[in-house]
N, C-alpha and C positions, 0 to 999 in steps of 0.2 A: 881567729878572724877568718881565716879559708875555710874554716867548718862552716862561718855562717853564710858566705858565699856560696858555696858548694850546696846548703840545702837552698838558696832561691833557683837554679837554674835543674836540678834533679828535682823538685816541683813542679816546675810551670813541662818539664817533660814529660812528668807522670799523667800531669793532666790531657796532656795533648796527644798522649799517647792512649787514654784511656778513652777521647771523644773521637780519633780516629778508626778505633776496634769498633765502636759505637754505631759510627756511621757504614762502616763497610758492611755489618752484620744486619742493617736495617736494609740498607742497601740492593743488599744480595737476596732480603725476603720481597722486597718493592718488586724485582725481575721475576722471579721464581711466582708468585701472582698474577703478575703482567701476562705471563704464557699461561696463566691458566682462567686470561676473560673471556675468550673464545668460549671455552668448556665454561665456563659459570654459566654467560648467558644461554648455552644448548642448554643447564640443567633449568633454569628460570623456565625456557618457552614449553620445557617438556614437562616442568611441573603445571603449568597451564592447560595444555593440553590434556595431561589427564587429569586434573582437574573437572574441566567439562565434558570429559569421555564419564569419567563417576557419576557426575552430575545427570547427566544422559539415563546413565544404566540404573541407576536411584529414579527416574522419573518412569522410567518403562516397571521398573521391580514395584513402584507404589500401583502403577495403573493395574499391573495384572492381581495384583494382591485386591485392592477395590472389586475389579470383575469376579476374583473367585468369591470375594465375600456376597457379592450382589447373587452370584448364581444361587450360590451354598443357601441366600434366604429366600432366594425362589423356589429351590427345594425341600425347604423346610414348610412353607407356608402352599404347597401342594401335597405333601405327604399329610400335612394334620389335617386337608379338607377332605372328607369323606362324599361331601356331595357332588354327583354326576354332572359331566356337562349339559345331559341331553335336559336338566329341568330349566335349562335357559328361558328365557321370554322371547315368545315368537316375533316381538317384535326388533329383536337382534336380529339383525342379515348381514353375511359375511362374503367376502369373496376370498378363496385363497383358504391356506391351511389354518389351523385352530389353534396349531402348537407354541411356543414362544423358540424352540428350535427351527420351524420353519419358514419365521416370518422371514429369516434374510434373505431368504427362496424369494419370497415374494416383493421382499425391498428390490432385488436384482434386475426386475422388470422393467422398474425407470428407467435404464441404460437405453429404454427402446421408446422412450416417451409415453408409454402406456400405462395412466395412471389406472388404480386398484383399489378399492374400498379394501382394508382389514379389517377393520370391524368401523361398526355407528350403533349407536342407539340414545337412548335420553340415559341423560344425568342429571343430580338436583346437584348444582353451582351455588355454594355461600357466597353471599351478596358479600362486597367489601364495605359495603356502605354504612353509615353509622347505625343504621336499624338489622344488620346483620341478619336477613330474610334470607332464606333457602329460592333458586326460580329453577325453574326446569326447563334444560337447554337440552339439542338434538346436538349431539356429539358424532365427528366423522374423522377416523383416521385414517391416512390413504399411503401407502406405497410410497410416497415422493418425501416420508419424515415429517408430514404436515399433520396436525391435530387443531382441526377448526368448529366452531361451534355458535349456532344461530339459532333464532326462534322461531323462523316460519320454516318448517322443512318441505315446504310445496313447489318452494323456489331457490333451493340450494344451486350453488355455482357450483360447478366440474371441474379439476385440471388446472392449468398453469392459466386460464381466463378467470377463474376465482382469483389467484394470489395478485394478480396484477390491480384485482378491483377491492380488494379486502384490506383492510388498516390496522394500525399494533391498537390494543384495546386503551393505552394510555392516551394516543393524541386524537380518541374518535368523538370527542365533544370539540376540540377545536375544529377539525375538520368539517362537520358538521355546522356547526355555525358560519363556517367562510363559504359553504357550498350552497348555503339557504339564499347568502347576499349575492354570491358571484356565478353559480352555476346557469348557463343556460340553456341546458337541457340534460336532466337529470329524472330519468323514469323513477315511477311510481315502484317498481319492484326493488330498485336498488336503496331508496330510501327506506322499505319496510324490513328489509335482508336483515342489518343488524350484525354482520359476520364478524367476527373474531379469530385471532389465530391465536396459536401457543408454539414459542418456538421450543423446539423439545432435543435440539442440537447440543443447549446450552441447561438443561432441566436436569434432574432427579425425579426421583420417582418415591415415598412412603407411604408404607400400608396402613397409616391412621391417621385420627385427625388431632388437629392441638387439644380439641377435649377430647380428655380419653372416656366418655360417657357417649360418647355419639357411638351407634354402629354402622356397619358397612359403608363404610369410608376410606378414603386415601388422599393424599395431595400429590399435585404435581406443583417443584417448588423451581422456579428459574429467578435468575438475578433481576428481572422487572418485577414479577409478582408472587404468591406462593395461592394455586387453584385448590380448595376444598370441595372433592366431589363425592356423591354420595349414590351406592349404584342400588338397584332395587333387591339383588338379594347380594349370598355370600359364592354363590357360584358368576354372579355378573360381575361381582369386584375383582374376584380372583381372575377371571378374562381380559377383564380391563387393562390390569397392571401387568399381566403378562405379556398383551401384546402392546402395550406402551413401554413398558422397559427392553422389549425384542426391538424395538426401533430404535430406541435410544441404542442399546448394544451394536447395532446393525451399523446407527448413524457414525459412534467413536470407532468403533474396530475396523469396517472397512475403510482404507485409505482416504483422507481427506481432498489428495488430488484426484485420485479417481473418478470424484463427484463431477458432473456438471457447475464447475466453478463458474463462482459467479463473475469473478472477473472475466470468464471464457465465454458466459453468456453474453456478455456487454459487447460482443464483438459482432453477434449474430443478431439481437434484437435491441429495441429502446423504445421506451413510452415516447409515444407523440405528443407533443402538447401543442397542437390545434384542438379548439371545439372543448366537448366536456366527456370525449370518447375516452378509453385508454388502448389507441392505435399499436400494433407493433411496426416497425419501419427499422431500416439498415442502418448502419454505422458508415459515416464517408472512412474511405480506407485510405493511407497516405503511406503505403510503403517503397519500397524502392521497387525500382521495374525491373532489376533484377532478383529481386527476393521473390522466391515461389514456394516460401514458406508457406504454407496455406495450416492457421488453427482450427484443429476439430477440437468439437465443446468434452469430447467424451475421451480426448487425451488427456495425460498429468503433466502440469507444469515441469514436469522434469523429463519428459521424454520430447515433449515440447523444444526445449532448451538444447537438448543434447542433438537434434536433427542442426542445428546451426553450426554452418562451416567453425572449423575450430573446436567447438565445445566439447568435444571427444576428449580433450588433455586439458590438463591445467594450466591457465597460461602463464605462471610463473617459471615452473619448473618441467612441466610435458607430463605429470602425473596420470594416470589414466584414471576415470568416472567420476569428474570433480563433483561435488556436491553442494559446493559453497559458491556466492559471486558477489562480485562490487557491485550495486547496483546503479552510480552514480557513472564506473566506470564500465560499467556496460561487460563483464568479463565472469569468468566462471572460474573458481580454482579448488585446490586439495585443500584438504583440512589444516595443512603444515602452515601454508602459505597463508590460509585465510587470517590465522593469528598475527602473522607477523602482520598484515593488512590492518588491525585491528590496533597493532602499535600506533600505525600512521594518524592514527584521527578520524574522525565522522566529517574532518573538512576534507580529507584526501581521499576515503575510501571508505563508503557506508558498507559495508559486508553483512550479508544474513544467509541463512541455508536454506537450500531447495525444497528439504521437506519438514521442516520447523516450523520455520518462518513461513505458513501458507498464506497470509492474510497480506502480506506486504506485493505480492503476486497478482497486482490488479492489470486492467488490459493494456495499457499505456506502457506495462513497464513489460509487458511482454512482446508488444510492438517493437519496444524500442531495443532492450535483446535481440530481436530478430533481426535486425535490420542490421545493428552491430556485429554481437558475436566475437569469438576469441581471435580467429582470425585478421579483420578486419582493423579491430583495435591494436595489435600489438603491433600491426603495418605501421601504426602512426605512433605508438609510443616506443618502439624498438625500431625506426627508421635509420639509425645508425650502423645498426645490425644489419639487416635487409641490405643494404646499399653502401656499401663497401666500399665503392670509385669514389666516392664523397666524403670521406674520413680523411680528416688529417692526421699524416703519418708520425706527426710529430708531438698530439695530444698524448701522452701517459695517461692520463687517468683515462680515458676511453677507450686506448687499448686494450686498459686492464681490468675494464668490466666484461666476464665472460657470462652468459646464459647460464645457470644451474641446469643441473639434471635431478631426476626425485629423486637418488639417492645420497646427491650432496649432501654435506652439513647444512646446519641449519643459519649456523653464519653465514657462510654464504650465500644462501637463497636471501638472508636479510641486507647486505649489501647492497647486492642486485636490486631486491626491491626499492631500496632507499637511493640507489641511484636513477633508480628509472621514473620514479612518481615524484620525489619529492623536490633533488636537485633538475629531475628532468635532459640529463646527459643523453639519450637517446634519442631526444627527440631533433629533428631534422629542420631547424627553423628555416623560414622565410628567406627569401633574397633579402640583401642589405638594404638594396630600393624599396621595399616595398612597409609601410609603415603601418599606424595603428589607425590612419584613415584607411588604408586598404583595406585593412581586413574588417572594419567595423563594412563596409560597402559590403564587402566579399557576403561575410556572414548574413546581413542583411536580404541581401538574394537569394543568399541558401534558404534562408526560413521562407520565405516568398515561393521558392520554389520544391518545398518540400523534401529536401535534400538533408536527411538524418544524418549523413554519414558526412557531407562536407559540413557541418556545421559544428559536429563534433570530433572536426580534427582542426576547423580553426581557432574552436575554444581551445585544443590544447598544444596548439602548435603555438599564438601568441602569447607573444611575453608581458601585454596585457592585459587586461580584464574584461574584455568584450561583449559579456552575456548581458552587459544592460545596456548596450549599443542604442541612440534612439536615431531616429530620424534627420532629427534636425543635425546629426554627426553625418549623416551621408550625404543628406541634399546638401550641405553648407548654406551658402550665404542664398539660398531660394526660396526662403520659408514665406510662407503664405502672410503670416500675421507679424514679419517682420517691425513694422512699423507699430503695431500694438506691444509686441515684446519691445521694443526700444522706448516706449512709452512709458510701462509698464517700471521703469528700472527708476525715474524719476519720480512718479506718482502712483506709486502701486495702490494703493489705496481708494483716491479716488474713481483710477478705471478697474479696477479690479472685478467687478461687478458685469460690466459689460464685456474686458474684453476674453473673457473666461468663460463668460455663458454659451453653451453651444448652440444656444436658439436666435443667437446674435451674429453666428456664424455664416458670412453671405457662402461661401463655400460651401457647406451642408445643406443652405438653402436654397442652391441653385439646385443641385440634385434632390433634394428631401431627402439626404440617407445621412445618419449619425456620423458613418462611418467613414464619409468623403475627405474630412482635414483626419491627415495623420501627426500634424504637427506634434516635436514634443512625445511621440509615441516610444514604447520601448519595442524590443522582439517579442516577450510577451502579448503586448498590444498584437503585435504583428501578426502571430501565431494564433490567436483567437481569430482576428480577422481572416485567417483563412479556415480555421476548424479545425487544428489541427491537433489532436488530444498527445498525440507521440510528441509531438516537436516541445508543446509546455513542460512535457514531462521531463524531455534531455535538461531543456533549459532551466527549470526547477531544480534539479539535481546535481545540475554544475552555480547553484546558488544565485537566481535572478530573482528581483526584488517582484512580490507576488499581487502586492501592490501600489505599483510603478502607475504616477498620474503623468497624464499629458498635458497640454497646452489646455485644455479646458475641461482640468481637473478626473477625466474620468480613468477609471483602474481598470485592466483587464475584464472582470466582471461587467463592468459598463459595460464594454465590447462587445462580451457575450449576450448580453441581455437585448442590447440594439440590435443584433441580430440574431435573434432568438433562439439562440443557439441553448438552450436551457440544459441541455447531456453534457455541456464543457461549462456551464456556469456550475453546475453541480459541484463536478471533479475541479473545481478553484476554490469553493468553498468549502469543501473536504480538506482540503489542503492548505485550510489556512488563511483565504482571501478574507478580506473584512467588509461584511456588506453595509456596514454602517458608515462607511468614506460616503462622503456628499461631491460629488461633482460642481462646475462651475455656474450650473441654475439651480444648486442647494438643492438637488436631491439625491436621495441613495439607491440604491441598485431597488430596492424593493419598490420604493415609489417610482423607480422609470417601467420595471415590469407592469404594474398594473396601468401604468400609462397605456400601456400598449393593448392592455385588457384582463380577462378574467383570469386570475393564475388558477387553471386546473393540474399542476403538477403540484401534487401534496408537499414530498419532500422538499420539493424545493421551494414551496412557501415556508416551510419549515426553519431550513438553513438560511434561508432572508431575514426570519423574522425574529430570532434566535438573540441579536443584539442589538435591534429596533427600541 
């Protein structure tokens, strides 16, 4: 009987003995892990990192491998031609060297504006057309990477006043029929020109044609179209392709910032759209009166960048020659940091590189860098920091976020970042009095009054969402069409009609200008009505809605279009604006345009008519 006693209580021991070992041994591996997620997550970001540094070195190792194959059949297909340059046709006239080594000599010249024939002469162009006929066009390649070709060559166009009046060979039957209806004045030589361009930035070059029974042929193939030309002997073709692949080569291998970018352009000239001219005229400037940044077209976006206060160091960590930036957050950082940015989201931090990314570099966004900058921005999101007397002594957790340095861990730097963008602990909020009516006002006057930099420290100073602030939040109870909005809430339907129409507007018809009732307006609105390309841009990039209606239904676009602002209706429609929204007298941006008159601005009948 004590035997079977004795085995119930030396069981339920054995067992409890053997889930206590259990637990302490699991235990002990939980802790011994725990200290080592610090070092997991460094090996994660650092497997990242070189990841895209491979990735990097794989995209440079295929490019120069392409270059050497392209040279290697350049010199293959010069060594087997035995025949002289000099049996050329007298009708080739060159300016500049002959070589495909020296055309970059000759590409270099641009830098001074001074365009340069390389070569011209005739080529026979395979028609694309269903009867696939051969025509013979005068072919001109010039120093600035342009290759254009027409049929009267008595009246060819010169330089940067060609390119402005010459169309992609796709859209030049629509163009042509809207300029027969709307143009009203339109010389006799421009309708007979007939010019074409070939973009050759984005082309290849082959030394034959799809039938291999054709001679002395080559294509030049780009992602719009693929040209079959046909030159008149074997010594013309071999010239051809030489100094069109020298262009091409000249175009990838020298630097892309280097160029006269054309977002750089956009800052110095713009098509007018009065009349049926193609005017050049200035860009209104909206910077701070203390910025004497001044952009030259013939800088790179990254030396650009780096002259702004701050941009020397990374503003996470102080790294020196950041490469990388937020462009939402207006900041420039190291490669380390940019990843961890990259954690955060494309709602908290859009990140791309300096010299990658060149196409995301248009003139808005380089305005709006300038104006910011590293400096300026981490005043407001590191306010904590800065301003010391103002810390309470008694927060912990704020004490205990220090600034990294670049050769921190990489926890750390991730910390920091995470306390400073996303919990936002650094930032310096508002007095207690001051509420979300204050700052919708505040903000409101900054855009009014062109104030980049307060506008972008009230979007991130309130706690919250201010970038669609409209009017009718600041004026309060003084709105114009009060008593139609109070109407409106009982019988939408049957005033809907009238009290929406902006032609019904005694307001706008006291003045005859669109743009008199703000009612119901956003800051977008706001920012159109003044011109202001930098300010949509902050405000687009801290997430404002792009097409925001007012009181009588019109979208920013509207805005721009009433006041013919066509250079910022452009840049909304690039970005997304929808020109097919009807306003409150049922029409769309395209139909209030031609209200107004004849659209001579191609692209932008373009972008109009796109979802008509």
């Amino acid at each position: 009987m004590n035997i079977e006693v004795k085995k119930k209580y030396e069981f339920l021991e054995s067992i409890s003995a053997i889930m206590d070992a259990h637990l302490r041994y699991f235990k002990l591996g939980y802790d011994l892990f725990s200290q080592m997620e610090p070092f997991i997550h460094q090996l994660l970001t650092y497997a990242q990192q070189s990841k895209e540094l491979a990735n990097a070195e794989e995209d440079k190792l295929a490019k120069r491998i392409q270059e050497f194959r392209t040279q290697a059949e350049l010199d293959s297909i010069r060594a087997s031609s035995n025949i002289e340059s000099s049996i050329s046709t007298d009708r080739i006239q060159m300016v500049g060297m002959g070589s495909y080594k020296n055309v970059e000599a000759i590409m270099l010249s641009r830098a001074d504006g001074e365009v340069q024939t390389i070569k011209k002469g005739y080529l026979l162009k395979h028609s694309s057309s269903v009867r696939g006929d051969w025509k013979r066009r005068f072919f001109v390649l010039d120093n600035q990477g342009t290759l254009y070709y027409y049929r009267n060559k008595g009246t060819k166009p010169m330089g940067f006043q060609h390119r402005l009046t010459a169309s992609a060979e796709h859209n030049s039957g629509v163009f042509a029929r809207f300029r027969s209806r709307h143009s009203h004045a339109s010389s006799l030589g421009e309708r007979s020109l007939d010019c074409r361009m070939v973009d050759l930035q984005t082309s290849t070059i082959k030394m034959d044609a799809e039938d291999m029974d054709l001679r002395l042929c080559f294509r030049i193939i780009s992602p719009l179209k693929t040209y079959t030309l046909q030159a008149e002997n074997g010594a013309d073709r071999i010239d051809w392709v030489n100094k069109i692949t020298g262009v091409i080569a000249s175009l990838l291998n020298s630097h892309f910032l280097q160029e006269p970018h054309s977002a750089l352009k956009c800052l110095a000239i713009s098509e007018s759209t009065s009349g049926a001219s193609c005017d050049v005229q200035q860009l209104d400037s909206h910077q701070q009166e203390d910025d004497d940044i001044k952009i030259n077209i013939a800088d790179s976006v990254y030396s650009i960048l780096r002259k702004i206060p701050g941009n020397d160091l990374c503003a996470e960590c102080g790294a020196p020659e950041p490469d990388w930036a937020s462009l939402n957050l207006g900041i420039l950082l190291c490669i380390e940091c940019s990843g961890l940015h990259r954690n955060l989201g494309v709602h908290i931090s859009k990140v791309r590189s300096l010299t990658l990314d060149v196409k995301v570099w248009e003139t808005t966004i380089l305005e709006l860098f300038q104006t910011l900058g590293n400096a300026y921005c981490n005043s407001v999101w590191e306010g904590s920091l800065l301003n010391t007397e103002g810390v309470d002594k008694t927060d912990t957790v704020l004490l205990s976020v220090r600034k990294p340095r670049p050769k921190d861990a990489i926890y750390c730097k991730e910390k920091y970042i995470q306390a400073k963008y996303v919990e936002k602990l650094l930032v310096v909020r508002e007095a207690s009095g001051s509420g979300i009516l204050s700052h919708s006002s505040n903000v409101w006057h900054a855009v009014k009054a062109h104030n980049l930099r307060e506008v972008y420290r009230l979007i991130v100073v309130s706690e919250e969402n201010i970038v669609n602030t409209t009017y009718d939040e600041v004026i309060g109870n003084q709105l114009y069409h009060v008593n139609d909005a109070n109407e409106s809430k009982f019988n939408m339907h049957a005033t809907e009609s009238k009290q929406f129409d902006p032609a019904t507007c005694q307001r706008i018809k006291d003045c005859d200008d669109p743009r008199n009732c703000l009612q119901g307006c956003s800051l977008m609105h706001l920012a159109c009505h003044c011109g202001n390309p930098a300010m949509l841009e902050l405000l687009l990039q801290f997430g404002a809605d792009i097409n925001y209606r007012d009181f009588h239904g019109r979208t920013p676009l509207h805005y721009c279009i009433s006041k013919e602002n066509y250079a910022l209706a452009k840049f909304l429609l690039r970005r997304g604006a929808s020109p097919s929204i009807r306003d409150g007298g049922g029409l769309s941006a395209l139909e209030r345009t031609m209200e107004i008159g004849a659209i001579t601005d191609e692209e932008l009948f373009i972008l109009l008519a796109e979802c008509q």
